[in-house]
C-alpha positions in Angstrom: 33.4 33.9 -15.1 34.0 30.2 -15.0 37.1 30.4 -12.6 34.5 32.4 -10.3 31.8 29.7 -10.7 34.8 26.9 -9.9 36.4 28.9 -7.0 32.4 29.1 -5.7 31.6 25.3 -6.0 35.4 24.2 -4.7 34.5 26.3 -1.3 30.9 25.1 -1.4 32.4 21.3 -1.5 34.9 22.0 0.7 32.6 23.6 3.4 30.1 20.5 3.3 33.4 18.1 3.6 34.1 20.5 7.1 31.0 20.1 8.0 30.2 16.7 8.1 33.8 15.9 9.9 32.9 18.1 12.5 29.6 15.9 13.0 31.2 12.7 12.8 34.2 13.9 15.0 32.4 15.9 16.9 31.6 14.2 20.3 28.5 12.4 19.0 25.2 12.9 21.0 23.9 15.8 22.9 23.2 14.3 25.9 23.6 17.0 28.8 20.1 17.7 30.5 17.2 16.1 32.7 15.7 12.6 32.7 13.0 11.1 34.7 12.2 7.3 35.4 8.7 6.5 35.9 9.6 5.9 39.5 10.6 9.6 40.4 14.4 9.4 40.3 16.1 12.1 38.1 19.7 12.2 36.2 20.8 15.7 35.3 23.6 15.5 33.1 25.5 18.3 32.4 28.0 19.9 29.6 31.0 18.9 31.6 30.8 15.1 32.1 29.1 15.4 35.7 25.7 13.4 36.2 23.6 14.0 39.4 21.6 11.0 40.5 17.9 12.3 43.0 16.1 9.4 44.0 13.5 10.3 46.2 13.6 10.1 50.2 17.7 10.1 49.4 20.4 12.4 49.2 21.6 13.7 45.9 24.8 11.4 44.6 26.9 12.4 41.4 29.5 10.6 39.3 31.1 11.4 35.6 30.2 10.0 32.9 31.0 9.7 29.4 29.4 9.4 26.0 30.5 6.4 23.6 29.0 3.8 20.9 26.0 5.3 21.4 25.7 4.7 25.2 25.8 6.8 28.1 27.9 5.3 30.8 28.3 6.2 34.4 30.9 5.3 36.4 29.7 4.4 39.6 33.2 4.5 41.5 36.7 3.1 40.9 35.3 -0.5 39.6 31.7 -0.2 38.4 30.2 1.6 35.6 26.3 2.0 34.6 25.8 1.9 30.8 22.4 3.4 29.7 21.5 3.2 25.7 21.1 6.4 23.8 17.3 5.8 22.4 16.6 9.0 20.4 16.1 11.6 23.2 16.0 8.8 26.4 17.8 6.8 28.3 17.5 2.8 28.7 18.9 0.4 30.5 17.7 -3.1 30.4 18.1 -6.2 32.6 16.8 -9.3 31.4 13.4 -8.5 30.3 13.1 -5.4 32.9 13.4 -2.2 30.8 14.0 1.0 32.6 13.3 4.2 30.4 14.7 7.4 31.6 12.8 10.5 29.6 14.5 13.8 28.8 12.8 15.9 30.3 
């Protein structure tokens, strides 16, 4: 009976131990979906490191992008890159006292 109750609490401890690797390892935020600026443009990111800029009266553009350090950043083209912070389920990017908040939608 006690060798059951150990072999049950090793694989209970070992599970959690699993589990919370695969969180920290695991790619960090879920960030693949809509977002909206107050201004009307729209970023749709998607599962497979493609982001799709609209901005009204304009054609649709789209880049990659990648999640890191708790940032989203775009790269523009072969030099520049757009970093947006990860703030809970937005998107900001600031410029000297200019904020721009991007809602998930």
């Amino acid at each position: 009976m006690k060798i059951v109750a150990l072999v049950v609490i090793l694989a209970m401890v070992v599970g959690g131990i699993a589990i919370s690797l695969f969180a920290a390892l695991g790619g960090g935020p879920q960030v693949a979906g809509t977002y909206k600026s107050s201004d009307g443009r729209k970023l749709v990111l998607d599962n497979k490191g493609t982001v799709t800029l609209t901005v009204p009266g304009q054609p649709s553009a789209t880049a990659r992008y990648t999640v890191k350090d708790g940032q989203v950043v775009i790269q523009v083209d072969a030099k520049n890159k757009v970093a947006f912070d990860i703030d809970g389920e937005d998107l900001v990017i600031q410029s000297g006292d200019k904020v721009d908040r991007w809602v998930r939608q």
